[in-house]
PDB file of N, CA, C, O and CB in Angstrom:
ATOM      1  N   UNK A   1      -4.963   9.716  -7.068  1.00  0.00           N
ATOM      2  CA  UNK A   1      -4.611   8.447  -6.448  1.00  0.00           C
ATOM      3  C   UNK A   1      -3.672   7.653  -7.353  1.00  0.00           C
ATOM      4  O   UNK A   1      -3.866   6.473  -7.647  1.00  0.00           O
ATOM      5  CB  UNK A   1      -5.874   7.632  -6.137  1.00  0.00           C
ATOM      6  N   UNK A   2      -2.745   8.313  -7.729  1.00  0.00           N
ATOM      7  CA  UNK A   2      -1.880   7.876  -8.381  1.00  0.00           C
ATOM      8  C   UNK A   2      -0.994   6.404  -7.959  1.00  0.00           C
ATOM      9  O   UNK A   2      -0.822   5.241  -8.321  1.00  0.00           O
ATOM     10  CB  UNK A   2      -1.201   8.973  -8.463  1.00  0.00           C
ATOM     11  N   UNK A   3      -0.583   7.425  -6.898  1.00  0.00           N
ATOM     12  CA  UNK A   3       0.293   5.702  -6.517  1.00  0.00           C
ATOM     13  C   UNK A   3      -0.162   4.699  -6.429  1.00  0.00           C
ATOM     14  O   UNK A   3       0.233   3.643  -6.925  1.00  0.00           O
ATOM     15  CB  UNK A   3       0.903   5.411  -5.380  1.00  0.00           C
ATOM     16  N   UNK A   4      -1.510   4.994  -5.455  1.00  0.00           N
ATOM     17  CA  UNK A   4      -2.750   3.680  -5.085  1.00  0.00           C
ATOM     18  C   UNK A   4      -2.875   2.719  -6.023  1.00  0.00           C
ATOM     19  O   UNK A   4      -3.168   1.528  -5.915  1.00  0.00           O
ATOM     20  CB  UNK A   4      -4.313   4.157  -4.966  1.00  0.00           C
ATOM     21  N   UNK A   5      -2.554   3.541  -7.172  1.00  0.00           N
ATOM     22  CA  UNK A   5      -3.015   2.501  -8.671  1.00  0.00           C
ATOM     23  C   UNK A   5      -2.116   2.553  -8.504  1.00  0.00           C
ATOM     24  O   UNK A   5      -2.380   3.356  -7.610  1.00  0.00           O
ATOM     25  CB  UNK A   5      -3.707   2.622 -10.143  1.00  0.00           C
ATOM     26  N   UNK A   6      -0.881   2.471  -8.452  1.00  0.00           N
ATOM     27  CA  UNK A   6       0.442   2.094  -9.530  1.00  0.00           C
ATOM     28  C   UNK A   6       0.837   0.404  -8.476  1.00  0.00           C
ATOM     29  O   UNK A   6       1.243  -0.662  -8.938  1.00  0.00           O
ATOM     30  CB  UNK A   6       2.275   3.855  -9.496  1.00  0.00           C
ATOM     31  N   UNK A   7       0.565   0.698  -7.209  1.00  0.00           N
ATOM     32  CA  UNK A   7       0.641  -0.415  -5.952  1.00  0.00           C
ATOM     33  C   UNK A   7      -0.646  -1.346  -6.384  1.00  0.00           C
ATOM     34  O   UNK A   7      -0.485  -2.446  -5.854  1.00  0.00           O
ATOM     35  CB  UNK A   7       0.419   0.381  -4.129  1.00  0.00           C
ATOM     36  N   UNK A   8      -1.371  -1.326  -6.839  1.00  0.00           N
ATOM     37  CA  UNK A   8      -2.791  -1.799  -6.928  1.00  0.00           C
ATOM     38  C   UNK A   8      -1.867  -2.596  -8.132  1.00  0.00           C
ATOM     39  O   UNK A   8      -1.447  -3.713  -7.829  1.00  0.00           O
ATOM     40  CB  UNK A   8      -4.388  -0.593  -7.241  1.00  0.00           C
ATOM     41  N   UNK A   9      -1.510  -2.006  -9.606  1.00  0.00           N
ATOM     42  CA  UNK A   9      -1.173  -2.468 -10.106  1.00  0.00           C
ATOM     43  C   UNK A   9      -0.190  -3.057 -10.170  1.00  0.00           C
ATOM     44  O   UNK A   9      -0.362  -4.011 -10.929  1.00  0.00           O
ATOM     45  CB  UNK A   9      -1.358  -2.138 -10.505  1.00  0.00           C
ATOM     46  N   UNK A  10       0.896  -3.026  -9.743  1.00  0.00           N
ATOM     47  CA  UNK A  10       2.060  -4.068  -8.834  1.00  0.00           C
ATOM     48  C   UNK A  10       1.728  -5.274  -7.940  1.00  0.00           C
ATOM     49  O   UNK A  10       2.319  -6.351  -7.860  1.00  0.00           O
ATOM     50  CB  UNK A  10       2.805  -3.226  -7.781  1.00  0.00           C
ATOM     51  N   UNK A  11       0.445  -4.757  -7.169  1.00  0.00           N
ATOM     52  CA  UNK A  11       0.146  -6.444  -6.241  1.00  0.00           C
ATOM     53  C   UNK A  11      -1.143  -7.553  -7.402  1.00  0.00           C
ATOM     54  O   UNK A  11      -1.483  -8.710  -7.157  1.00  0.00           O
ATOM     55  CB  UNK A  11      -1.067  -5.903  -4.013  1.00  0.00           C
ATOM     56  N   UNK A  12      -1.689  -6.521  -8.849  1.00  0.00           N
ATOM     57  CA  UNK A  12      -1.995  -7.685  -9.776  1.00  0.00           C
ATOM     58  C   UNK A  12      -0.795  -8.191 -10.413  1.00  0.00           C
ATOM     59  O   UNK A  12      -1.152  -9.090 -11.174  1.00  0.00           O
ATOM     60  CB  UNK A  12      -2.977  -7.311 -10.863  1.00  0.00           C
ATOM     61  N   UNK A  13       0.395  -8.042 -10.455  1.00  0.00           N
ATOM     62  CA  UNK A  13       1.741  -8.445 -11.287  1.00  0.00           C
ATOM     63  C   UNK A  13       1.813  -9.715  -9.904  1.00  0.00           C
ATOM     64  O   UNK A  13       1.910 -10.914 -10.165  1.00  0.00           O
ATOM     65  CB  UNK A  13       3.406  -6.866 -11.528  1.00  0.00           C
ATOM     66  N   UNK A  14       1.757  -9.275  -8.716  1.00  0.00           N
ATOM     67  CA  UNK A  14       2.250 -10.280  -7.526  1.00  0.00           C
ATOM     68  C   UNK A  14       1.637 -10.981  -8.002  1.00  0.00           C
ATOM     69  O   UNK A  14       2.173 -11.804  -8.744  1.00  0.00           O
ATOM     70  CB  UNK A  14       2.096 -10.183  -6.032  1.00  0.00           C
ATOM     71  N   UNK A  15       0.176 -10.995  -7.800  1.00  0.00           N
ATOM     72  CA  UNK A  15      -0.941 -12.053  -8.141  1.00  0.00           C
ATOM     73  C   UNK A  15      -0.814 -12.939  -9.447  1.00  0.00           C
ATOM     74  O   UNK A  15      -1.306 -14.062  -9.337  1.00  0.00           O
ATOM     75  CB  UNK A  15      -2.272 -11.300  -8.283  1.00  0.00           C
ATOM     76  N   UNK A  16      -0.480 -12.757 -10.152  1.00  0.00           N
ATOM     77  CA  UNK A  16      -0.575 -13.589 -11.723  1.00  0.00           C
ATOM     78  C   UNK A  16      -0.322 -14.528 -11.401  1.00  0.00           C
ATOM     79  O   UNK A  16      -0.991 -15.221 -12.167  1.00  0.00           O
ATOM     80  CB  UNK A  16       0.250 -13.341 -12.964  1.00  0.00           C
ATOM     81  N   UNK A  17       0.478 -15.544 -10.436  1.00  0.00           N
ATOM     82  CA  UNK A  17       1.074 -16.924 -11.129  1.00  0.00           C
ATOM     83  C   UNK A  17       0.529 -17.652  -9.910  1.00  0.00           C
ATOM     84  O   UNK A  17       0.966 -18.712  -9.461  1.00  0.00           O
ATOM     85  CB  UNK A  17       2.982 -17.111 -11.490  1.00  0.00           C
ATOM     86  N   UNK A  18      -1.071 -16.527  -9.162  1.00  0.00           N
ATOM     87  CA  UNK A  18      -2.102 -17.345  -8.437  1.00  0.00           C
ATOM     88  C   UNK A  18      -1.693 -16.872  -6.785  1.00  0.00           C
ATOM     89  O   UNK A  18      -2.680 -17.105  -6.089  1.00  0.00           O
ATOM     90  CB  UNK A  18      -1.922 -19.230  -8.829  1.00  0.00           C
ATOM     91  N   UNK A  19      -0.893 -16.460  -6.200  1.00  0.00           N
ATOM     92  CA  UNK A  19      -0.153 -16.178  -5.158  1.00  0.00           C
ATOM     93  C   UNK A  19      -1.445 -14.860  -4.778  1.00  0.00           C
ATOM     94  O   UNK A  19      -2.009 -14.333  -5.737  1.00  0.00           O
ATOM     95  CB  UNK A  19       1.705 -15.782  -5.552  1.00  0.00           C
ATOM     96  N   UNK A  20      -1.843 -14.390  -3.205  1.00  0.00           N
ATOM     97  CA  UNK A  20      -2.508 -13.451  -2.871  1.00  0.00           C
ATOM     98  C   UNK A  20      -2.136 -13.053  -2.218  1.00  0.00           C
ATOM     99  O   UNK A  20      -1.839 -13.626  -1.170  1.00  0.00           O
ATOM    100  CB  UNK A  20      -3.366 -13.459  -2.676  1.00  0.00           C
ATOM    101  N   UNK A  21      -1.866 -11.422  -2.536  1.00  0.00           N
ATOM    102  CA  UNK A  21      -0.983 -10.423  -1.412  1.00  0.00           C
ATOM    103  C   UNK A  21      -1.523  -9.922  -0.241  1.00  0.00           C
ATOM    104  O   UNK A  21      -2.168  -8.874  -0.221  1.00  0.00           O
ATOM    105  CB  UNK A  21      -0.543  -9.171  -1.979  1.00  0.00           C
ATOM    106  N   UNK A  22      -1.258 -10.738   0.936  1.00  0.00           N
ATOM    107  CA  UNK A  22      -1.875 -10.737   2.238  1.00  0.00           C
ATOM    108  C   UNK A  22      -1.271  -9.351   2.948  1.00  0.00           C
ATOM    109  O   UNK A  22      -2.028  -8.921   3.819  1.00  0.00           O
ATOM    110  CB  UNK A  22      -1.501 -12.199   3.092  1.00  0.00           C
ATOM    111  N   UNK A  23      -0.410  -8.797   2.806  1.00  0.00           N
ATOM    112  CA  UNK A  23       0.641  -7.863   3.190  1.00  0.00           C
ATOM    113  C   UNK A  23       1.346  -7.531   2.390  1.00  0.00           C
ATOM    114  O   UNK A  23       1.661  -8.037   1.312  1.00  0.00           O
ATOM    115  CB  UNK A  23       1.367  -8.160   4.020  1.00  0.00           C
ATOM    116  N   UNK A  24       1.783  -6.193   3.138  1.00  0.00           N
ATOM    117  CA  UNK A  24       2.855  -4.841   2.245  1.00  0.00           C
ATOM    118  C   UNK A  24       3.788  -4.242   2.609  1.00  0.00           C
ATOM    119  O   UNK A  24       3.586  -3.995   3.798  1.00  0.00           O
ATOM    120  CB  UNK A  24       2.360  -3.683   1.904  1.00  0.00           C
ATOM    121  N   UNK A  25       4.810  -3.804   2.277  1.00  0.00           N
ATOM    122  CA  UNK A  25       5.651  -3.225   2.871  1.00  0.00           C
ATOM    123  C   UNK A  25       5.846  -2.340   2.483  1.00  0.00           C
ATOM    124  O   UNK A  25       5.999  -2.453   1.267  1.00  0.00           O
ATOM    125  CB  UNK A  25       6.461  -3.633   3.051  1.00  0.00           C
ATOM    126  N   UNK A  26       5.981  -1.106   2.904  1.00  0.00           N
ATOM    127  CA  UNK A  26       5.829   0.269   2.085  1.00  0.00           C
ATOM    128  C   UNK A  26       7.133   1.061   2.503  1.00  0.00           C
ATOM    129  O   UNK A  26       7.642   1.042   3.623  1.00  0.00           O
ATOM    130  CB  UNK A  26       4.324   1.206   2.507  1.00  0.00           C
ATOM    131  N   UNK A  27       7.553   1.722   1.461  1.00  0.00           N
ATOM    132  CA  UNK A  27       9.024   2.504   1.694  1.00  0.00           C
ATOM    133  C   UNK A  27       7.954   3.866   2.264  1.00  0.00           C
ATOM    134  O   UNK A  27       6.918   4.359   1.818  1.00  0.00           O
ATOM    135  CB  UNK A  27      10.364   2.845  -0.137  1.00  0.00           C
ATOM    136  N   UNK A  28       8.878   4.162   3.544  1.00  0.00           N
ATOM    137  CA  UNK A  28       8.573   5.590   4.418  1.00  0.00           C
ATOM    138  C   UNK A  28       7.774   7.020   2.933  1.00  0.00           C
ATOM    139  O   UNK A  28       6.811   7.783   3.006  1.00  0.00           O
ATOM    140  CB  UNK A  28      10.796   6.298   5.306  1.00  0.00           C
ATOM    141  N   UNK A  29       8.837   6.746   1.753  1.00  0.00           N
ATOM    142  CA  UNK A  29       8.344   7.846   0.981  1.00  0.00           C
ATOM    143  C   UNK A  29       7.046   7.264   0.606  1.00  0.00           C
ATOM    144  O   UNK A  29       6.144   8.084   0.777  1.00  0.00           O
ATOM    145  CB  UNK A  29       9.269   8.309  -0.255  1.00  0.00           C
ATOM    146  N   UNK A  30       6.639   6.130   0.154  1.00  0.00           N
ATOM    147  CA  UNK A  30       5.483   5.622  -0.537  1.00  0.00           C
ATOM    148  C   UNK A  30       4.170   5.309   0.613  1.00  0.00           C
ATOM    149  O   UNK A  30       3.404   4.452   0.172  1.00  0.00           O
ATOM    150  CB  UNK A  30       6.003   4.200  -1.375  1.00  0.00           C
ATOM    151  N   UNK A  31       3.846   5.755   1.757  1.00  0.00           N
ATOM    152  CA  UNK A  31       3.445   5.336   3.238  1.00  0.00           C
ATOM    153  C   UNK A  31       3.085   7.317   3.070  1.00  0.00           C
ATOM    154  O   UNK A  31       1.913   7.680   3.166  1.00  0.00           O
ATOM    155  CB  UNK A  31       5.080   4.377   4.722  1.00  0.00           C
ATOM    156  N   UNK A  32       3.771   7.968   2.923  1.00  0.00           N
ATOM    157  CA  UNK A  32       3.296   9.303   2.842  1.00  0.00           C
ATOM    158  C   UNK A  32       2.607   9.608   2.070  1.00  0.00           C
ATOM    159  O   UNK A  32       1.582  10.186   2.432  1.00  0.00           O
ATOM    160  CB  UNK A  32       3.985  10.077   2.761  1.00  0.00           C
ATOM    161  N   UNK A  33       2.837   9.369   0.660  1.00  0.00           N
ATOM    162  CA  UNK A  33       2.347   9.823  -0.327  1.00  0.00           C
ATOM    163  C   UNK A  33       0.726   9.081  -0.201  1.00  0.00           C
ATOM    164  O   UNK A  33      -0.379   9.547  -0.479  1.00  0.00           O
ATOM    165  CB  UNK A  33       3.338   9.515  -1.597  1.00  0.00           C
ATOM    166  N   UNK A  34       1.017   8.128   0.185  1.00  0.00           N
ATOM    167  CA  UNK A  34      -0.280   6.909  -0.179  1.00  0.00           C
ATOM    168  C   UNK A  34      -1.434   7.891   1.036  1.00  0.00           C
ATOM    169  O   UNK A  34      -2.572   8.309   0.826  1.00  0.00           O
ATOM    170  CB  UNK A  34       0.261   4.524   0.520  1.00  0.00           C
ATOM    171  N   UNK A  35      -0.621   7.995   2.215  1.00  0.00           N
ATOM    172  CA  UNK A  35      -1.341   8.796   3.354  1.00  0.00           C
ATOM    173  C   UNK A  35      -2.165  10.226   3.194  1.00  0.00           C
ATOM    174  O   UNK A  35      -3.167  10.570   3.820  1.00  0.00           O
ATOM    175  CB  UNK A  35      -0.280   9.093   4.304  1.00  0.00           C
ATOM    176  N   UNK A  36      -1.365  11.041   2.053  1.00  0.00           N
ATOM    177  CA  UNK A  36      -2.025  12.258   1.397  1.00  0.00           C
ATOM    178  C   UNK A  36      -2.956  11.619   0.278  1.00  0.00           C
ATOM    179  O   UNK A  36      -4.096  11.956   0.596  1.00  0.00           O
ATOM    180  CB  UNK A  36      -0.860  13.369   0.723  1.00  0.00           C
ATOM    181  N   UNK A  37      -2.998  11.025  -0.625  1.00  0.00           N
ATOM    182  CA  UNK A  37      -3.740  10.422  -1.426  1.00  0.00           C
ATOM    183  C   UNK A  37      -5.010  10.027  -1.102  1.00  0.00           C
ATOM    184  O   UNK A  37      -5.942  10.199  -1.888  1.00  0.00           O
ATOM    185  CB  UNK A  37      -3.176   9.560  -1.782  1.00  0.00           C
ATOM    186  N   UNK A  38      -5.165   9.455   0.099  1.00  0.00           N
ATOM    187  CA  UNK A  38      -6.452   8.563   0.673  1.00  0.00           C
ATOM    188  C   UNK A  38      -6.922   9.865   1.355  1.00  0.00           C
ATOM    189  O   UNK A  38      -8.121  10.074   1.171  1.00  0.00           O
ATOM    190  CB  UNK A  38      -6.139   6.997   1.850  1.00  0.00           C
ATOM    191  N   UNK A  39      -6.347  10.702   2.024  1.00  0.00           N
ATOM    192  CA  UNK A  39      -7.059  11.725   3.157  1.00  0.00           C
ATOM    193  C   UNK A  39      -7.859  13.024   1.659  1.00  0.00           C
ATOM    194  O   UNK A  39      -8.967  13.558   1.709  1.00  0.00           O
ATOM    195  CB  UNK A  39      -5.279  12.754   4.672  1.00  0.00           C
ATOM    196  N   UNK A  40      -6.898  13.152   0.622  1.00  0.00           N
ATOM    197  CA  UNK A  40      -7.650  13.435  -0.437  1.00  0.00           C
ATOM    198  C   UNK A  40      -8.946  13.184  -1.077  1.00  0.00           C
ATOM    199  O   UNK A  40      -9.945  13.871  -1.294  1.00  0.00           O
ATOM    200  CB  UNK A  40      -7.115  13.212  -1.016  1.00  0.00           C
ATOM    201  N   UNK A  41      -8.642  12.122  -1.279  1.00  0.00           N
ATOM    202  CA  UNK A  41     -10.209  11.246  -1.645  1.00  0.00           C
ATOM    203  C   UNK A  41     -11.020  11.001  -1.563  1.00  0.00           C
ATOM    204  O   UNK A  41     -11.896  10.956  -2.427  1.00  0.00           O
ATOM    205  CB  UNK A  41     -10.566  10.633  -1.708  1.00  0.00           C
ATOM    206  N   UNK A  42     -11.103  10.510   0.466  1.00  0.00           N
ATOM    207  CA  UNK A  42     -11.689  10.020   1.310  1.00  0.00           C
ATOM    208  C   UNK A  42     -12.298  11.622   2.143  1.00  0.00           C
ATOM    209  O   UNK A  42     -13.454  11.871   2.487  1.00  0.00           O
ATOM    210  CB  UNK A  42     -10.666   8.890   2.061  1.00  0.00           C
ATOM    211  N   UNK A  43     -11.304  12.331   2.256  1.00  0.00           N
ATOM    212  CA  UNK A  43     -11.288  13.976   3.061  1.00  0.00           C
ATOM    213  C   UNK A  43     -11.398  13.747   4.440  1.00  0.00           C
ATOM    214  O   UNK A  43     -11.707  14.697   5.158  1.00  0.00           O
ATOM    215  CB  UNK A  43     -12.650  15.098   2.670  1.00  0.00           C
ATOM    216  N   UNK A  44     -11.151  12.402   5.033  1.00  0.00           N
ATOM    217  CA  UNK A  44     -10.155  12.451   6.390  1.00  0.00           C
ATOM    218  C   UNK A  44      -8.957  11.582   6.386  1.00  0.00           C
ATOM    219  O   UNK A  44      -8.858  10.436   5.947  1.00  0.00           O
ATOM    220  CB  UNK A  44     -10.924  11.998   7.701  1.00  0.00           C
ATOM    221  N   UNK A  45      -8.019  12.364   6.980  1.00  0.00           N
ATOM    222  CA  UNK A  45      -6.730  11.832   7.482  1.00  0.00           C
ATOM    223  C   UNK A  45      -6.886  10.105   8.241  1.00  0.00           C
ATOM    224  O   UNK A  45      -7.330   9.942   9.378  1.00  0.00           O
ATOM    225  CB  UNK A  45      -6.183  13.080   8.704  1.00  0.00           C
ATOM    226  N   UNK A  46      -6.336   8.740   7.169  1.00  0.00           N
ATOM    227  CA  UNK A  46      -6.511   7.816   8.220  1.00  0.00           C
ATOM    228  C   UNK A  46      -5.215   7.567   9.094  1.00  0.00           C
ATOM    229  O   UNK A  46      -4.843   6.461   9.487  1.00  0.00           O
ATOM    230  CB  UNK A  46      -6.993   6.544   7.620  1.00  0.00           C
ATOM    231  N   UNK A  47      -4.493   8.961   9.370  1.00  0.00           N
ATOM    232  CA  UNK A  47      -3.566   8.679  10.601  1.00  0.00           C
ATOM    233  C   UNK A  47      -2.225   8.163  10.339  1.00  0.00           C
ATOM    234  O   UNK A  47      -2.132   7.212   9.563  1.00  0.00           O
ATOM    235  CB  UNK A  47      -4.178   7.694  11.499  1.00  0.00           C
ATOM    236  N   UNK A  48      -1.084   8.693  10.917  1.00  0.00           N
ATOM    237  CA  UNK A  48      -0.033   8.184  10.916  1.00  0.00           C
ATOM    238  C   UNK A  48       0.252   6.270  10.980  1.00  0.00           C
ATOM    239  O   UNK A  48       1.291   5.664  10.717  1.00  0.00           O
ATOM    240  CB  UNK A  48       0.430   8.969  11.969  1.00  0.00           C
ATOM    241  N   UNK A  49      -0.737   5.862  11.308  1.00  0.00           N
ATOM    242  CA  UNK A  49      -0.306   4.358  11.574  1.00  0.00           C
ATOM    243  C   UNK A  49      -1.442   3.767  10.495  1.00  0.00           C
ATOM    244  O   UNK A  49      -2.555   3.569  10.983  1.00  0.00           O
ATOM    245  CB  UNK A  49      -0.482   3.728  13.452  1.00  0.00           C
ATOM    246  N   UNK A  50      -1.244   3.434   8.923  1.00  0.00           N
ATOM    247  CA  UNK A  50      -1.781   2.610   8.077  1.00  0.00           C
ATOM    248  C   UNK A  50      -2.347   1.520   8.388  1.00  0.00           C
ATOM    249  O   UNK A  50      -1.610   0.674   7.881  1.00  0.00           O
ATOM    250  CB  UNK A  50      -1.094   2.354   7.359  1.00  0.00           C
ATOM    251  N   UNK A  51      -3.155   1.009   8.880  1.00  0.00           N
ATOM    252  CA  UNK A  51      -3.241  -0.529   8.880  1.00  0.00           C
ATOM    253  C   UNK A  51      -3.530  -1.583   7.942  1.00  0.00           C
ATOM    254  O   UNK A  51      -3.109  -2.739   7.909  1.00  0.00           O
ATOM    255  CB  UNK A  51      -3.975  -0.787   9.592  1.00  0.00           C
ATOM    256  N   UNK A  52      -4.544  -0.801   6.978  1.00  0.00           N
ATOM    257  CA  UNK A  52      -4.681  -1.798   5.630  1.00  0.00           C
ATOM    258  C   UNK A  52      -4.878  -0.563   4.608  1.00  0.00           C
ATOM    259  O   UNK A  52      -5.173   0.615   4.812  1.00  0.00           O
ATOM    260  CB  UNK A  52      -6.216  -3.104   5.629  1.00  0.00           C
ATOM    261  N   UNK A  53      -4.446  -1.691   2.771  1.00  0.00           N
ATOM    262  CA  UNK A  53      -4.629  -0.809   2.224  1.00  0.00           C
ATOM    263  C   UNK A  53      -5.497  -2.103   0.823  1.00  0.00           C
ATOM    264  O   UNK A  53      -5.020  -2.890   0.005  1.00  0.00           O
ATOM    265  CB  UNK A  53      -3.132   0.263   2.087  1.00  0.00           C
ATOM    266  N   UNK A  54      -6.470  -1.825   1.085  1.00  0.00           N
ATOM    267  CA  UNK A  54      -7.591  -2.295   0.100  1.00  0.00           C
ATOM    268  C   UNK A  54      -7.422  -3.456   0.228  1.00  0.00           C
ATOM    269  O   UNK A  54      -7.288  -3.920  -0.904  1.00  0.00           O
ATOM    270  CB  UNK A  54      -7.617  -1.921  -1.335  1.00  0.00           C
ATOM    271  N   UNK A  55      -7.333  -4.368   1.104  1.00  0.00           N
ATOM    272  CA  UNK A  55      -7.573  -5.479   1.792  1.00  0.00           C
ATOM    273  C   UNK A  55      -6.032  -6.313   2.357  1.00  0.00           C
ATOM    274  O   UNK A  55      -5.894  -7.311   3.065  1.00  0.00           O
ATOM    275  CB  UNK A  55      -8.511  -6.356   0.764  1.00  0.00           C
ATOM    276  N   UNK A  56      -5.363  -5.719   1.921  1.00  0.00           N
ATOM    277  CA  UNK A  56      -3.732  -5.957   2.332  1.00  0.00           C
ATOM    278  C   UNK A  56      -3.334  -5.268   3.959  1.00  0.00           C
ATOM    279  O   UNK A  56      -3.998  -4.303   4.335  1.00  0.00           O
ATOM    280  CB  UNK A  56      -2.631  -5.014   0.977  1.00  0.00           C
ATOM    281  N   UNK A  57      -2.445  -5.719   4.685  1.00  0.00           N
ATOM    282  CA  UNK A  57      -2.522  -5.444   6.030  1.00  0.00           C
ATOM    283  C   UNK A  57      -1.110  -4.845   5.520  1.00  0.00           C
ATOM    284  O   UNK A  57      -0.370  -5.406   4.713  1.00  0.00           O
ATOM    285  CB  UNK A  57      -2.778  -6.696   7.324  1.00  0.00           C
ATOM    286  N   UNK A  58      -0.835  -3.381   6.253  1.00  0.00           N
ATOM    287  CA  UNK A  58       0.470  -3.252   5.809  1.00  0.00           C
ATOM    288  C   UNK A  58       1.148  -3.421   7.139  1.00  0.00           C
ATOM    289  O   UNK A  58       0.825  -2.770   8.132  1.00  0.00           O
ATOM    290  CB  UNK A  58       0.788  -1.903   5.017  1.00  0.00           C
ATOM    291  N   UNK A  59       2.317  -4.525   7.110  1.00  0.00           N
ATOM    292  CA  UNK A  59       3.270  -4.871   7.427  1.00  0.00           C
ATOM    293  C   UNK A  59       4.320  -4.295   7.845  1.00  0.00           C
ATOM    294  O   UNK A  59       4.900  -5.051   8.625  1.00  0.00           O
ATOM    295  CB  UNK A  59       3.434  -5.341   6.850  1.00  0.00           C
ATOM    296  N   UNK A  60       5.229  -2.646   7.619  1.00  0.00           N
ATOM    297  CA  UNK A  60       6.031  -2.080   7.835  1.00  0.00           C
ATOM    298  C   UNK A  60       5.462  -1.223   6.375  1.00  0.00           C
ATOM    299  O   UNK A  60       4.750  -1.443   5.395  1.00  0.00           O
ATOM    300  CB  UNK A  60       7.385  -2.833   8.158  1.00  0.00           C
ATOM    301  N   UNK A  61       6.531   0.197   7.134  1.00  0.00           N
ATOM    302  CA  UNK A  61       6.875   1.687   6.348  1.00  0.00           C
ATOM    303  C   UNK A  61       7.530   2.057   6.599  1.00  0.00           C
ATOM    304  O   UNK A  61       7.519   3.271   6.799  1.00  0.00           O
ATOM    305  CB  UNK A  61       6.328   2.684   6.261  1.00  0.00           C
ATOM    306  N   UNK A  62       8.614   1.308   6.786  1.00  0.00           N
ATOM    307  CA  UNK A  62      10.163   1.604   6.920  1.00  0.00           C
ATOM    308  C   UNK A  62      10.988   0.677   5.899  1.00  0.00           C
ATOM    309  O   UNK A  62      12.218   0.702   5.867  1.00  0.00           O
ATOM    310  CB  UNK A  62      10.700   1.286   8.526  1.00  0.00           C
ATOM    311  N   UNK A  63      10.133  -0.218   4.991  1.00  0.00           N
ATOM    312  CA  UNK A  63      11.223  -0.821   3.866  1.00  0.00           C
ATOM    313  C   UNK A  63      11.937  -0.102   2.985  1.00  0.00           C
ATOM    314  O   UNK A  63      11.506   0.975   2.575  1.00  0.00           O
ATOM    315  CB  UNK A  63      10.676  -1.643   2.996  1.00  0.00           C
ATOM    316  N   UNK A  64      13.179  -0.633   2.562  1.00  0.00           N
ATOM    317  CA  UNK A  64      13.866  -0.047   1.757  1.00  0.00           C
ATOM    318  C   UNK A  64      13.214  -0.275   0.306  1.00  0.00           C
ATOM    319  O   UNK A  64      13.817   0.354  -0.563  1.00  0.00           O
ATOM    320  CB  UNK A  64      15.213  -0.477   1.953  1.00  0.00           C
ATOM    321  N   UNK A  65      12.151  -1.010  -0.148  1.00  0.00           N
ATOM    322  CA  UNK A  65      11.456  -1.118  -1.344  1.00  0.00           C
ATOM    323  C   UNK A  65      10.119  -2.085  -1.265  1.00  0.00           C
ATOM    324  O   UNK A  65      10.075  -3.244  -0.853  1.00  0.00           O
ATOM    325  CB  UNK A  65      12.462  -1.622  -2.373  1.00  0.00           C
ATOM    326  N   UNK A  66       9.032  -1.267  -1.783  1.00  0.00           N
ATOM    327  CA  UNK A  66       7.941  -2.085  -2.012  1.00  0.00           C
ATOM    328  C   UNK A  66       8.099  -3.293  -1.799  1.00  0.00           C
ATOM    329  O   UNK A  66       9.234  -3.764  -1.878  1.00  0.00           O
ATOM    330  CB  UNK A  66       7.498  -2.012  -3.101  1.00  0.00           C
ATOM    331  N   UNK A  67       7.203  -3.949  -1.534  1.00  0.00           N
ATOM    332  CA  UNK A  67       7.252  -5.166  -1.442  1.00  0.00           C
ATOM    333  C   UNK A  67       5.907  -5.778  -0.717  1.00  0.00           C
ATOM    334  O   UNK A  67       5.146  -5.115  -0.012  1.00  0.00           O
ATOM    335  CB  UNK A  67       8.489  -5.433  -0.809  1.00  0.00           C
ATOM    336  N   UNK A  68       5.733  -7.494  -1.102  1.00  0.00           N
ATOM    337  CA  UNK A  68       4.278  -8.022  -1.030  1.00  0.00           C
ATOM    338  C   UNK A  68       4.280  -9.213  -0.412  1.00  0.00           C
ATOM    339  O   UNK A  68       5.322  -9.787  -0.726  1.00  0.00           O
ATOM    340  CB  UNK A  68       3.591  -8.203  -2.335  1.00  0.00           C
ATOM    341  N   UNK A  69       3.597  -9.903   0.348  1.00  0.00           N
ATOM    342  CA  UNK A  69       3.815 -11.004   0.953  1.00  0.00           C
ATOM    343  C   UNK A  69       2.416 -11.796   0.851  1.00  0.00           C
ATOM    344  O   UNK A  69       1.345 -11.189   0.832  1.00  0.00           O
ATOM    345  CB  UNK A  69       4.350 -10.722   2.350  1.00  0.00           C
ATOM    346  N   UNK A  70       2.512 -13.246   0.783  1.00  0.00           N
ATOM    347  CA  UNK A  70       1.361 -14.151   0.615  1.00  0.00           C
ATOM    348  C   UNK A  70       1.077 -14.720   1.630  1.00  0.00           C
ATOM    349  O   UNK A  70       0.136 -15.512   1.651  1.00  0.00           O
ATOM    350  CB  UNK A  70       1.451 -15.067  -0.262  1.00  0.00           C
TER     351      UNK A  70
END
């Protein structure tokens, strides 16, 4: 669960200056990877359509770059 953490650790960088990342935007490559990662872990597939990812609603998986919204 590599990425999971690396996004986990990117929305505590969002968070520091008190701001809470309500939403996500995930680049198409990072929406896949995250999608094999969890069906790994978990050992079912949660499906082509993400809806949250550890309490964040994801927003789109078609951005051109990560990204976090409050």
């Amino acid at each position: 669960m590599e990425t999971v953490k690396q996004i986990l650790a990117q929305q505590a960088t969002f968070e520091a200056d008190g701001r809470q990342a309500m939403g996500v935007h995930l680049t198409p490559e990072l929406a896949k990877v995250i999608r094999w990662e969890l069906h790994q872990y978990y050992g079912s597939d949660p499906g082509e359509q993400l809806t949250t990812l550890y309490g964040m609603e994801i927003l789109s998986m078609d951005a051109k770059e990560l990204r976090f919204t409050s």
